[in-house]
DSSP file (Angstrom, degrees, kcal/mol; ACC not computed):
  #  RESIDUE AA STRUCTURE BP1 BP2  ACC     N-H-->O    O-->H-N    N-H-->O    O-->H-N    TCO  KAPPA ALPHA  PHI   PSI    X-CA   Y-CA   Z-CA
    1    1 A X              0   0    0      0, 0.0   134,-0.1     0, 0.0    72,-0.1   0.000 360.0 360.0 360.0 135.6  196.1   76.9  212.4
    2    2 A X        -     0   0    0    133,-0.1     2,-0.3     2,-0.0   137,-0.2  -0.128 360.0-170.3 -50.4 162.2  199.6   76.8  214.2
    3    3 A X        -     0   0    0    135,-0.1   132,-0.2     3,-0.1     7,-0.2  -0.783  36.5-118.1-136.1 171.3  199.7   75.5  218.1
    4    4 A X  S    S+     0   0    0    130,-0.9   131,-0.1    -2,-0.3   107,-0.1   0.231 104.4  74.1-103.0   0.6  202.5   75.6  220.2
    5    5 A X  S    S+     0   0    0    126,-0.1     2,-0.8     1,-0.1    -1,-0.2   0.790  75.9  89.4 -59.5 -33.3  202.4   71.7  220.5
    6    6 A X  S >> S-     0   0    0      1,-0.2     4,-2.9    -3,-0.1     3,-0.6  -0.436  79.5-146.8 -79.9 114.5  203.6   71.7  217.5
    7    7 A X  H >> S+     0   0    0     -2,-0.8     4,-1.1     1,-0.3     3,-0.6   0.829  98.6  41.7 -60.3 -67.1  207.7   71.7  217.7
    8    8 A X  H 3> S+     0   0    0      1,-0.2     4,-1.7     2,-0.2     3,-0.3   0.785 112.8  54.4 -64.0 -25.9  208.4   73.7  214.5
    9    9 A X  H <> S+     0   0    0     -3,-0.6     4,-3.3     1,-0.2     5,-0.3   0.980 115.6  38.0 -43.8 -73.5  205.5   76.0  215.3
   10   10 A X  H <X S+     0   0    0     -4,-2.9     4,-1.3    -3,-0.6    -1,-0.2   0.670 107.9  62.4 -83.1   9.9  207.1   76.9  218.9
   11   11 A X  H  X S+     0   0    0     -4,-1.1     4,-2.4    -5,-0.3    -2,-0.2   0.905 106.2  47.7 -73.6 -51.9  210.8   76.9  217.8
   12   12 A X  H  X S+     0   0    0     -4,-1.7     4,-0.7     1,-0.2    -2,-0.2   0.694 113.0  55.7 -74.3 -29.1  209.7   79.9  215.5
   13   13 A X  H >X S+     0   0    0     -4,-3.3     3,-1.8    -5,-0.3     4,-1.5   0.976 107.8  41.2 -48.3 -58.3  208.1   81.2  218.5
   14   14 A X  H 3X S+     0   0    0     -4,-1.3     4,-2.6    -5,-0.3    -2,-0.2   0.846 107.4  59.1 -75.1 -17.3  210.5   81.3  220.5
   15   15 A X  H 3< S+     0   0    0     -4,-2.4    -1,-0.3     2,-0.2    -3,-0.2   0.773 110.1  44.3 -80.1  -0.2  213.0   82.5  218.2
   16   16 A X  H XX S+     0   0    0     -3,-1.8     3,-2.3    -4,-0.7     4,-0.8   0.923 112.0  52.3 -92.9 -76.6  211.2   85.6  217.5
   17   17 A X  H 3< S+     0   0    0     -4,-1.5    -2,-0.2     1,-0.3    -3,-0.1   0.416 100.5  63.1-100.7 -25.3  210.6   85.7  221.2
   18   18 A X  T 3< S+     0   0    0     -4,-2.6    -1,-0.3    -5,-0.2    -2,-0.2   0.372  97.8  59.2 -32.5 -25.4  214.7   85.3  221.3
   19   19 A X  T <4 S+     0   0    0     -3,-2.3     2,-0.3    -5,-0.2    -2,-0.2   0.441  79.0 113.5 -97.0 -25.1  214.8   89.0  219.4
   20   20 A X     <  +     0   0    0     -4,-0.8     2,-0.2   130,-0.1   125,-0.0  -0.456  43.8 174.2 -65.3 136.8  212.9   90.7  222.3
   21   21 A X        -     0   0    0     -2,-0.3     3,-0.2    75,-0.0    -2,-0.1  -0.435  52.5-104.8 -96.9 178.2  215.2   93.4  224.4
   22   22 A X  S    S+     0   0    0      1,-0.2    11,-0.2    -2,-0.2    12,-0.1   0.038 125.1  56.0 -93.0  -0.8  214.2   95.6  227.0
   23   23 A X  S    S+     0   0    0     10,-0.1     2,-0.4     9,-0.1    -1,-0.2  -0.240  72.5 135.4-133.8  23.4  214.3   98.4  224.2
   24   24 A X        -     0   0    0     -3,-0.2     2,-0.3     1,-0.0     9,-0.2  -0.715  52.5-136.8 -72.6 128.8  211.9   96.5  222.0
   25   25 A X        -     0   0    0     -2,-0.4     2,-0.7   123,-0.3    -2,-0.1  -0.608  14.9-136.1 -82.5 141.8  209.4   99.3  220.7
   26   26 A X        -     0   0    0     -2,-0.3   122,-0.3     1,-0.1   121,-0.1  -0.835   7.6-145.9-107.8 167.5  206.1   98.5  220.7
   27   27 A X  S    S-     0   0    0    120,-1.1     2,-0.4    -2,-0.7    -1,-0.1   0.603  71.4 -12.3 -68.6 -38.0  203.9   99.1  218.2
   28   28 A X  S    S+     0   0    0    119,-0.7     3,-0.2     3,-0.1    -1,-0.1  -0.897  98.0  47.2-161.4 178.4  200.4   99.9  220.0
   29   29 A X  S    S-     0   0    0     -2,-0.4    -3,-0.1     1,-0.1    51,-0.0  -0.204  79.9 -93.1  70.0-165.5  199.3   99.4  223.2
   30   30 A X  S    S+     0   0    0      2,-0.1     2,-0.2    -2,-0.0    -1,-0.1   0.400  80.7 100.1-121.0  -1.6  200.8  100.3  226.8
   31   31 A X        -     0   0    0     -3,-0.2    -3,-0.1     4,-0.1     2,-0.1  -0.510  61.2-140.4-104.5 161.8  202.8   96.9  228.2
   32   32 A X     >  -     0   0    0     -2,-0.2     4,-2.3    -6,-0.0     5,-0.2  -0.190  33.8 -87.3 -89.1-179.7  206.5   96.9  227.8
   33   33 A X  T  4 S+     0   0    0     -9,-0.2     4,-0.4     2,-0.2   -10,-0.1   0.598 132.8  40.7 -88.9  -9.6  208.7   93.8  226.8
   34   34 A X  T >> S+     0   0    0      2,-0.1     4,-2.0   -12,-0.1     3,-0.6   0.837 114.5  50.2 -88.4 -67.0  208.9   92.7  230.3
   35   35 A X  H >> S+     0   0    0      2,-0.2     3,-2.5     1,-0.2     4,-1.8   0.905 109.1  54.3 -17.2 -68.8  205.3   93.6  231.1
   36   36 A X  H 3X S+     0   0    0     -4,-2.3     4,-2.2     1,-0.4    -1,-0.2   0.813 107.7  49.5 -77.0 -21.4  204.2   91.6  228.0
   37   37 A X  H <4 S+     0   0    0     -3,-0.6    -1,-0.4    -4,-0.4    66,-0.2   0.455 109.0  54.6 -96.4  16.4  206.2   88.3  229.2
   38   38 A X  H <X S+     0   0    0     -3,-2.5     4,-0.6    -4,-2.0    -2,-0.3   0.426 102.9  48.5 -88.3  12.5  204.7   88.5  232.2
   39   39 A X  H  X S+     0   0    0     -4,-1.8     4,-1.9    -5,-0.4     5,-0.2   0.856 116.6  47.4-102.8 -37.4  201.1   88.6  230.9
   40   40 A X  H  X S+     0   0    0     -4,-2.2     4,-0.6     2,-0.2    -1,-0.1   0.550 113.7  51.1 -87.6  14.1  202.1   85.2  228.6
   41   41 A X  H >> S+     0   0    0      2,-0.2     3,-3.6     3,-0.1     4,-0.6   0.851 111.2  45.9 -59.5-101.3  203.8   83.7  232.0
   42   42 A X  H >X S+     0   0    0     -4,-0.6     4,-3.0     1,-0.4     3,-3.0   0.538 109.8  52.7 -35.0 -77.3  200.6   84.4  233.9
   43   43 A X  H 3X S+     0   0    0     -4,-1.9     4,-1.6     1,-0.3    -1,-0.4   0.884 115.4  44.0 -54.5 -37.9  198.4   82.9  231.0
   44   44 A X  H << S+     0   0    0     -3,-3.6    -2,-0.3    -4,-0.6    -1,-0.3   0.659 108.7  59.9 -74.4   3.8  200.7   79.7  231.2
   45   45 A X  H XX>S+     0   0    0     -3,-3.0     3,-2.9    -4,-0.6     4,-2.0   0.933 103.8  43.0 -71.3 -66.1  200.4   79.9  234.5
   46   46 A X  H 3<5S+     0   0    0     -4,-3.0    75,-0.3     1,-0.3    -2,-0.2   0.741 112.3  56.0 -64.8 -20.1  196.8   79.6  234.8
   47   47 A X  T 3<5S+     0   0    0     -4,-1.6    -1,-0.3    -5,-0.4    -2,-0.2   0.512 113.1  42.3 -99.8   7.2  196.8   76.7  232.0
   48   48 A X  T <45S-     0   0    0     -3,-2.9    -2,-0.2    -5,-0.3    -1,-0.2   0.617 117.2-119.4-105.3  -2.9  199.3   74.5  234.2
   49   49 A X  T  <5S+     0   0    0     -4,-2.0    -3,-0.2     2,-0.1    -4,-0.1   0.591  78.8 125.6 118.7 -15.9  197.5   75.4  237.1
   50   50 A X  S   <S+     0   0    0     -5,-0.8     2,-0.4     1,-0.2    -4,-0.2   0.483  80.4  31.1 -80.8 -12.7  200.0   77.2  239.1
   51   51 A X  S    S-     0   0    0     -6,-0.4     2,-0.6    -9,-0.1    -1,-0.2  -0.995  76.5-123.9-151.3 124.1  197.6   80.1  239.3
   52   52 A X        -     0   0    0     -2,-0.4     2,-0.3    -5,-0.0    -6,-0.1  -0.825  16.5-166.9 -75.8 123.4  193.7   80.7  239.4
   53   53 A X        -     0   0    0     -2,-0.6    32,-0.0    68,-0.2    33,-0.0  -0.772  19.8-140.4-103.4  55.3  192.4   83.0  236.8
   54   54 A X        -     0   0    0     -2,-0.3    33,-0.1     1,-0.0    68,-0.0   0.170  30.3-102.2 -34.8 118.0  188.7   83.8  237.9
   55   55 A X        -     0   0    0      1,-0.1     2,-0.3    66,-0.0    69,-0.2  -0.038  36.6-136.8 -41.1 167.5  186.1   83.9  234.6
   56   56 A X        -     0   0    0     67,-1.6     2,-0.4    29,-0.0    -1,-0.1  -0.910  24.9 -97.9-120.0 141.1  185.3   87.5  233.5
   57   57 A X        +     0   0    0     -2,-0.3     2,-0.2     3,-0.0     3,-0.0  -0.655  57.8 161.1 -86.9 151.7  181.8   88.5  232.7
   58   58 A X        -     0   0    0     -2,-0.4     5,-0.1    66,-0.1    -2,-0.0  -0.957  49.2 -79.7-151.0 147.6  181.5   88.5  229.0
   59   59 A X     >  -     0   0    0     -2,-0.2     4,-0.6     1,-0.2     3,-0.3  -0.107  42.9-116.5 -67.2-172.9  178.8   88.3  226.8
   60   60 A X  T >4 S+     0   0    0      1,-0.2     3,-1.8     2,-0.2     4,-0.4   0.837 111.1  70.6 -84.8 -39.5  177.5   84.8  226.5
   61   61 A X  G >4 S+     0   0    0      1,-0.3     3,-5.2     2,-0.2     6,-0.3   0.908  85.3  72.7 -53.0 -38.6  178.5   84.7  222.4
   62   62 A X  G 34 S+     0   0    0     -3,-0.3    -1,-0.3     1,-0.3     5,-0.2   0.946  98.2  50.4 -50.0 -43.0  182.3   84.5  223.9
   63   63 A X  G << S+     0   0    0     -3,-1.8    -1,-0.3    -4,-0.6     2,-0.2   0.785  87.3 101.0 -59.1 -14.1  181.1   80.7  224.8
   64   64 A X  S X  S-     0   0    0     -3,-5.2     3,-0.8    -4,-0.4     4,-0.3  -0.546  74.6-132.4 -77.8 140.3  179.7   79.7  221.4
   65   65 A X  T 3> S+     0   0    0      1,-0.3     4,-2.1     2,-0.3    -1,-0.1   0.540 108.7  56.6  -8.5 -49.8  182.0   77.4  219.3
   66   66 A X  H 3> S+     0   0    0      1,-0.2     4,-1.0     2,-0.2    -1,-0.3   0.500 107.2  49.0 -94.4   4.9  181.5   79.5  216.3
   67   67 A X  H <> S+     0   0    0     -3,-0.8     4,-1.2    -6,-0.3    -2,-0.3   0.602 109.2  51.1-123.9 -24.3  182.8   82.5  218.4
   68   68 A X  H  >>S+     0   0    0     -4,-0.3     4,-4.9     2,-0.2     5,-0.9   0.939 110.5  55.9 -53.2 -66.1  185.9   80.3  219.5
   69   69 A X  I  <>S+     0   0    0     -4,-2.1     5,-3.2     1,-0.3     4,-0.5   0.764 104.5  52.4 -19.4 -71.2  186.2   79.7  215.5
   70   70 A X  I  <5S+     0   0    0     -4,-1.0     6,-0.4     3,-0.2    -1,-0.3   0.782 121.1  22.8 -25.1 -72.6  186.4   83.2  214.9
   71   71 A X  I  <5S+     0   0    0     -4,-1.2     4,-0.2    -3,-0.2    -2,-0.2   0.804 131.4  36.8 -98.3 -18.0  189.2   84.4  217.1
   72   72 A X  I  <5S+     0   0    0     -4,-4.9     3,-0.3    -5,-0.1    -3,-0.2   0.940 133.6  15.2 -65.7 -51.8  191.2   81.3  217.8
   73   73 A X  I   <S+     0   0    0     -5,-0.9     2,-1.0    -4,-0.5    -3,-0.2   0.955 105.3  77.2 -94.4 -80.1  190.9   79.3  213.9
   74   74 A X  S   <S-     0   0    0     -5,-3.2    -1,-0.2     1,-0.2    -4,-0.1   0.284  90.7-128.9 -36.9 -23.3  189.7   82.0  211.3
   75   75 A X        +     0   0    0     -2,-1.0     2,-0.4     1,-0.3    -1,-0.2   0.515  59.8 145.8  80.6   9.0  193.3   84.0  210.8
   76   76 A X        -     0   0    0     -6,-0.4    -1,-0.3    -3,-0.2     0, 0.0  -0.712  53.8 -88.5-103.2 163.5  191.6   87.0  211.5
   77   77 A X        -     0   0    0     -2,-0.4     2,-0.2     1,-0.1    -1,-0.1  -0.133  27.7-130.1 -51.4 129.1  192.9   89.9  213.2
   78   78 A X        -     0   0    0      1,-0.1     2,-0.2    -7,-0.0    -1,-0.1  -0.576  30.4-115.6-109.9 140.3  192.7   90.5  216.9
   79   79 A X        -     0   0    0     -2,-0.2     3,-0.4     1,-0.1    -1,-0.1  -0.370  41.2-111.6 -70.1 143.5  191.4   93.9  217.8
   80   80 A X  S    S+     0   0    0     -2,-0.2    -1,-0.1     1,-0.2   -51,-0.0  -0.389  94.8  16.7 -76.0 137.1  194.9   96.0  219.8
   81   81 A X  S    S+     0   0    0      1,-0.2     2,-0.3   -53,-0.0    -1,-0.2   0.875  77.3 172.5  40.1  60.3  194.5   96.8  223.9
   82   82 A X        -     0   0    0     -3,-0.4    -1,-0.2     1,-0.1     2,-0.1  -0.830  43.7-112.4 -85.3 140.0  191.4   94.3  224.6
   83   83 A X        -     0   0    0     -2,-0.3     2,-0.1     1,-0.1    -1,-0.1  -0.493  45.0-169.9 -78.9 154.4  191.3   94.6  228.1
   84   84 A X        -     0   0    0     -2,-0.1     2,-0.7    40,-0.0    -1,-0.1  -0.527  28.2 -64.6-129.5-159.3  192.3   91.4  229.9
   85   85 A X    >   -     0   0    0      1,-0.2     3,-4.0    -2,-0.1     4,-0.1  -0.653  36.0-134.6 -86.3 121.1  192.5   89.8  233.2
   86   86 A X  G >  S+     0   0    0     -2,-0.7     3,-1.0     1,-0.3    -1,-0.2   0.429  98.1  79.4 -74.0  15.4  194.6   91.2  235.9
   87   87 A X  G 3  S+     0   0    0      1,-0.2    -1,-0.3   -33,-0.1   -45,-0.2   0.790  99.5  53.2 -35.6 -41.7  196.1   88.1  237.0
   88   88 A X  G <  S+     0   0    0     -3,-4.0     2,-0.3   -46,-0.1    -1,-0.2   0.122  95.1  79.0-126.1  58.4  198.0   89.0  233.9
   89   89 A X    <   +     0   0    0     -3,-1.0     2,-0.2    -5,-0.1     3,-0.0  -0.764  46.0 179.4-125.1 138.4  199.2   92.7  234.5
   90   90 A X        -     0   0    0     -2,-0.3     3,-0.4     1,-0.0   -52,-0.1  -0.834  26.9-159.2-150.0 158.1  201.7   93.6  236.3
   91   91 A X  S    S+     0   0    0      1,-0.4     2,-0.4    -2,-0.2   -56,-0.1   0.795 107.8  23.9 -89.2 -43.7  203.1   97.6  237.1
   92   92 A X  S    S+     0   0    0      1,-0.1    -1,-0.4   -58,-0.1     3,-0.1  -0.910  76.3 166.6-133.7 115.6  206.7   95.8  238.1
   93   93 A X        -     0   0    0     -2,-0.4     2,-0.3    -3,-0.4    -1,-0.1   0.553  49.1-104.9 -79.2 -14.3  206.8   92.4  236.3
   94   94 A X        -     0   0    0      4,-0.0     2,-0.3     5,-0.0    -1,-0.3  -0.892  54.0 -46.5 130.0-176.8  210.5   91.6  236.8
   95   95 A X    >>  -     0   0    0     -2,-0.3     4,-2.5     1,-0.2     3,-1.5  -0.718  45.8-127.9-103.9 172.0  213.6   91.7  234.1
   96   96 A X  H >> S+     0   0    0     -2,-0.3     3,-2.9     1,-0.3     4,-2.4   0.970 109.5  64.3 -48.0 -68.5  213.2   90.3  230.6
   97   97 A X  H 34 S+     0   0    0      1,-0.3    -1,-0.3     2,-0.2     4,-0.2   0.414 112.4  37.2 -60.0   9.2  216.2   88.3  230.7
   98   98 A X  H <> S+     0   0    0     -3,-1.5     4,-0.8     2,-0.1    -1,-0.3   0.586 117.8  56.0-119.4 -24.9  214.2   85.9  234.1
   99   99 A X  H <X S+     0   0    0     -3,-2.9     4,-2.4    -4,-2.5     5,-0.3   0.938 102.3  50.4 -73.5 -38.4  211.0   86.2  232.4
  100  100 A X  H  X S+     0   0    0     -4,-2.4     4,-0.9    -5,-0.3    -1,-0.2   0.851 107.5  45.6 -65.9 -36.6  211.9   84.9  229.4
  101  101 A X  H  4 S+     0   0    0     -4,-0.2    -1,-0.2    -5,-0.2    -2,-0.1   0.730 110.0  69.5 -69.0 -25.8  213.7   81.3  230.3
  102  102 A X  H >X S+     0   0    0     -4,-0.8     3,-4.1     2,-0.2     4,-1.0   0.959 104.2  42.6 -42.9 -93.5  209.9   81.3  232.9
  103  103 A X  H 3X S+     0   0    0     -4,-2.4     4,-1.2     1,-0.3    -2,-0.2   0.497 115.1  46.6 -61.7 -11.9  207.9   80.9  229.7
  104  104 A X  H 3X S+     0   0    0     -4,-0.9     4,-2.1    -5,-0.3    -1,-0.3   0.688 109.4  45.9 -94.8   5.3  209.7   78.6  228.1
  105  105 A X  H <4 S+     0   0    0     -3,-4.1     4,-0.3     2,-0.2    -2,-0.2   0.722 117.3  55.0-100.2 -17.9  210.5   76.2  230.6
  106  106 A X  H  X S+     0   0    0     -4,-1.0     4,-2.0     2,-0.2    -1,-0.2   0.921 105.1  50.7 -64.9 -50.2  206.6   76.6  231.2
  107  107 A X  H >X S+     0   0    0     -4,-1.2     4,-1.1     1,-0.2     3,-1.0   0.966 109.3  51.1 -31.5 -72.6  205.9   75.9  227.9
  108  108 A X  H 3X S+     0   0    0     -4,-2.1     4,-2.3     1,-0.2     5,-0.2   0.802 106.7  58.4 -38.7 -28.8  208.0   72.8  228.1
  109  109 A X  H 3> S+     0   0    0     -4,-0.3     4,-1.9     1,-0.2    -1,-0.2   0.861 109.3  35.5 -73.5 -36.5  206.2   72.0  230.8
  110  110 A X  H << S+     0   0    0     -4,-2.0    -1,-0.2    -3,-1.0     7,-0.2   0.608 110.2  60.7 -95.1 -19.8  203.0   71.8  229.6
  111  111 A X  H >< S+     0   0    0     -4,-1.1     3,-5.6     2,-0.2    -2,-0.2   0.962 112.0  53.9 -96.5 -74.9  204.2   70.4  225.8
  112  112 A X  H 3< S+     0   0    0     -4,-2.3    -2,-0.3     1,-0.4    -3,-0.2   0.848 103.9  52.0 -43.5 -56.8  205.4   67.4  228.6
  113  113 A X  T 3< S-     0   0    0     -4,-1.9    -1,-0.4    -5,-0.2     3,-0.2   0.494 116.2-107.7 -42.7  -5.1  202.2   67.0  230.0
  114  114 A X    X   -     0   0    0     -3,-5.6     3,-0.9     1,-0.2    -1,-0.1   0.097  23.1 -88.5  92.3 143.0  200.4   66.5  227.1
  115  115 A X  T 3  S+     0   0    0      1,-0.2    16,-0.2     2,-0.2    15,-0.2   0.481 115.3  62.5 -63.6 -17.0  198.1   68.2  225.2
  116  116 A X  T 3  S+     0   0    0     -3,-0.2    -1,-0.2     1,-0.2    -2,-0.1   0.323 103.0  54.5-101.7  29.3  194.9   67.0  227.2
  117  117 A X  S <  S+     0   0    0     -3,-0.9    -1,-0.2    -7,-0.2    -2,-0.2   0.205  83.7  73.7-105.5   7.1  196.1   68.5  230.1
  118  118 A X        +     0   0    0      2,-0.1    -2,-0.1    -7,-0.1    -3,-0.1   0.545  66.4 130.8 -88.2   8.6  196.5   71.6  228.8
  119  119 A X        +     0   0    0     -4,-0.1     2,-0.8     1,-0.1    10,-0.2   0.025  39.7 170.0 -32.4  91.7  192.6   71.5  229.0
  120  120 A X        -     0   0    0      8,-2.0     2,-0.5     9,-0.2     8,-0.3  -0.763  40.6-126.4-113.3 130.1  192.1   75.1  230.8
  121  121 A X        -     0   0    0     -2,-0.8     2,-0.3   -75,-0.3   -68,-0.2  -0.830  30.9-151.3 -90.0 118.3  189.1   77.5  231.6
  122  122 A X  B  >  -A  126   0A   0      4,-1.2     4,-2.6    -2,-0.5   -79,-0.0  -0.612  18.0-124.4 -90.7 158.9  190.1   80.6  230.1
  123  123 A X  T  4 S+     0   0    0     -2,-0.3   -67,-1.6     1,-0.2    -1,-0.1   0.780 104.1  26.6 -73.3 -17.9  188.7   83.1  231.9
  124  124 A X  T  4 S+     0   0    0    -69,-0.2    -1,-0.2     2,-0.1   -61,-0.1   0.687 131.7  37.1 -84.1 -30.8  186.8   85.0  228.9
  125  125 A X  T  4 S-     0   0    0      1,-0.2     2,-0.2   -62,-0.1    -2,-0.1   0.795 100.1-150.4 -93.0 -30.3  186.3   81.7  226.4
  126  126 A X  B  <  +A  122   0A   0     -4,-2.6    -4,-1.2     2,-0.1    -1,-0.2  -0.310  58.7  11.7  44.4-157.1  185.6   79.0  229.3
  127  127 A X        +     0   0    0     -6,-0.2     2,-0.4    -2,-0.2    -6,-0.2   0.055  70.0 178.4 -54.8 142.3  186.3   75.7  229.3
  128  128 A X        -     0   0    0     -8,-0.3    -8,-2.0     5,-0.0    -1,-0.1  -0.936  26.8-128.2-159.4 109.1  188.7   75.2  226.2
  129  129 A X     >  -     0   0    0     -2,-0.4     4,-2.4   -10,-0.2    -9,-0.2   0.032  38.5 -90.9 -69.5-179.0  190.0   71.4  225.6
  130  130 A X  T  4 S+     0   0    0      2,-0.2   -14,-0.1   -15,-0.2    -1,-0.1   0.961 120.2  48.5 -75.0 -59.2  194.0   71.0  225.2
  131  131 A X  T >> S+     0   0    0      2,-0.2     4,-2.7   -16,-0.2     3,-1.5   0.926 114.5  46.6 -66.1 -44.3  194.5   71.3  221.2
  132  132 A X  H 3> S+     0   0    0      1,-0.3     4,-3.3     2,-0.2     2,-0.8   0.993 110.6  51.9 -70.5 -51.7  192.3   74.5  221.0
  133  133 A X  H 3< S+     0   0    0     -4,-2.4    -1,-0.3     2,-0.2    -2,-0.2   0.307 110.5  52.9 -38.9  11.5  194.3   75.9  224.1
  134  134 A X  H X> S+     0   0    0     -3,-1.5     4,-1.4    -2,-0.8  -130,-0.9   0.791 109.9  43.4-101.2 -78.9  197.2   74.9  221.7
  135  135 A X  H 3X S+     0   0    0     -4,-2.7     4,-1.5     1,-0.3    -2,-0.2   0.577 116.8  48.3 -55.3 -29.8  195.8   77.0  218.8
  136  136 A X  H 3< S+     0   0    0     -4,-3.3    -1,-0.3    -5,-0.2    -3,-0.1   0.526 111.3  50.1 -99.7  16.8  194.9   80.1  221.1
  137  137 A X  H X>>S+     0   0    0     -3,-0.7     4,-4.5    -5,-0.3     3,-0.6   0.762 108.0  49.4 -97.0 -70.2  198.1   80.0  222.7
  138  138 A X  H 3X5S+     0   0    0     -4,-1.4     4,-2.0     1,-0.2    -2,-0.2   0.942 119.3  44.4 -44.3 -58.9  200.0   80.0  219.3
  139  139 A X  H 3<5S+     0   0    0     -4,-1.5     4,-0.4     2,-0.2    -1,-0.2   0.642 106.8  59.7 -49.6 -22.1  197.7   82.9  218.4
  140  140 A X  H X>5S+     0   0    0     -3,-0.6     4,-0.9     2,-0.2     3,-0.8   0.906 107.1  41.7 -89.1 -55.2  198.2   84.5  221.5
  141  141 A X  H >X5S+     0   0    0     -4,-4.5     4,-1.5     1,-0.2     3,-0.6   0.917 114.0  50.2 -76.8 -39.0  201.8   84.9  221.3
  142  142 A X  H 3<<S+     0   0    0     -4,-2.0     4,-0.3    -5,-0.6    -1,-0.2   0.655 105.4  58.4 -56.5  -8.6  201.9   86.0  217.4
  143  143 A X  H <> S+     0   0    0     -3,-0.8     4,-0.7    -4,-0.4    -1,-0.2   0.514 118.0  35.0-139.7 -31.6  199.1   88.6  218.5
  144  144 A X  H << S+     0   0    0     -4,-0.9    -2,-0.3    -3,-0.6    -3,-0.1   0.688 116.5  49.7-111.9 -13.2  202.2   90.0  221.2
  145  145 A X  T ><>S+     0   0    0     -4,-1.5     5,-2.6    -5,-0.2     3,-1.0   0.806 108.8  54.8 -82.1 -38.8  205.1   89.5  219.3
  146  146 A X  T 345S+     0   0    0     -5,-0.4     3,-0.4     4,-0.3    -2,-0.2   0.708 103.4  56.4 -57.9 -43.6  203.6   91.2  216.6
  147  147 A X  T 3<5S+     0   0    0     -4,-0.7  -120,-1.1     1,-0.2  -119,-0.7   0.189 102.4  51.6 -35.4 -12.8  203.0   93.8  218.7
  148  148 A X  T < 5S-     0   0    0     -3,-1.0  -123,-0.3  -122,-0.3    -2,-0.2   0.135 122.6 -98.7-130.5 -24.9  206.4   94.2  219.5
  149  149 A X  T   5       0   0    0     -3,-0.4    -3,-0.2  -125,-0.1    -2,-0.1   0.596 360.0 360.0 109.1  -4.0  207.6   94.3  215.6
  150  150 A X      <       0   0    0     -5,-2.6    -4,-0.3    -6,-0.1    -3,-0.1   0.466 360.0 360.0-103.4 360.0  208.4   90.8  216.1
């Protein structure tokens, strides 16, 4: 499975993320191309720290390993408008063109720190060590870019 540690893996992010306008259509869902870099701000916010992300109740499987497996590592398809946390909504996120240079310099930030600090409790998965935060990251943004046509 891709991560975003991995440089050619986030250079091909970011050049699809490099295609978004403000006139990007999406494909399903409600968030806009601004909206939707601020909700992957907000999640790198919360794995550098810069923000608390409070857990969500969820059933208990979300904690199992084999249920990590599933959405992070298996390739399989992530179900369209899962509700998330609203640390990461917002109604007026900002303009593209300031969000976008945000998440990458965050990115950077966190690729400089190391991969065992990117050690985060996500607020549905829980505690999630640096390399799988890697892999759900990489996923995370293919899963919205994709969304976007991208």
């Amino acid at each position: 499975m891709p991560t975003m540690f991995d440089d050619a893996a986030r250079a091909a992010m970011f050049a699809r993320l490099d295609r978004l306008t403000p006139g990007t259509q999406r494909q399903w869902g409600s968030l806009t191309p601004a909206q939707m870099v601020f909700h992957l701000n907000a999640q790198m916010q919360n794995v550098l720290g810069e923000i608390h992300v409070a857990p969500r109740p969820t059933p208990p499987m979300f904690k199992w390993p084999l249920f990590h497996w599933l959405i992070i590592d298996s390739g399989m398809s992530w179900p369209k408008s899962t509700p998330t946390a609203p640390q990461y909504l917002s109604d007026a996120p900002g303009e593209l063109e300031a969000l976008v240079p945000q998440l990458k310099a965050r990115v950077e930030r966190m690729i400089a720190n190391g991969e065992a600090k990117a050690a985060t409790v996500h607020p549905a998965f829980g505690p999630l060590d640096g390399a799988t935060m890697g892999r759900l990251l990489w996923r995370h943004w293919n899963h919205h870019l994709t969304q976007f046509g991208l």
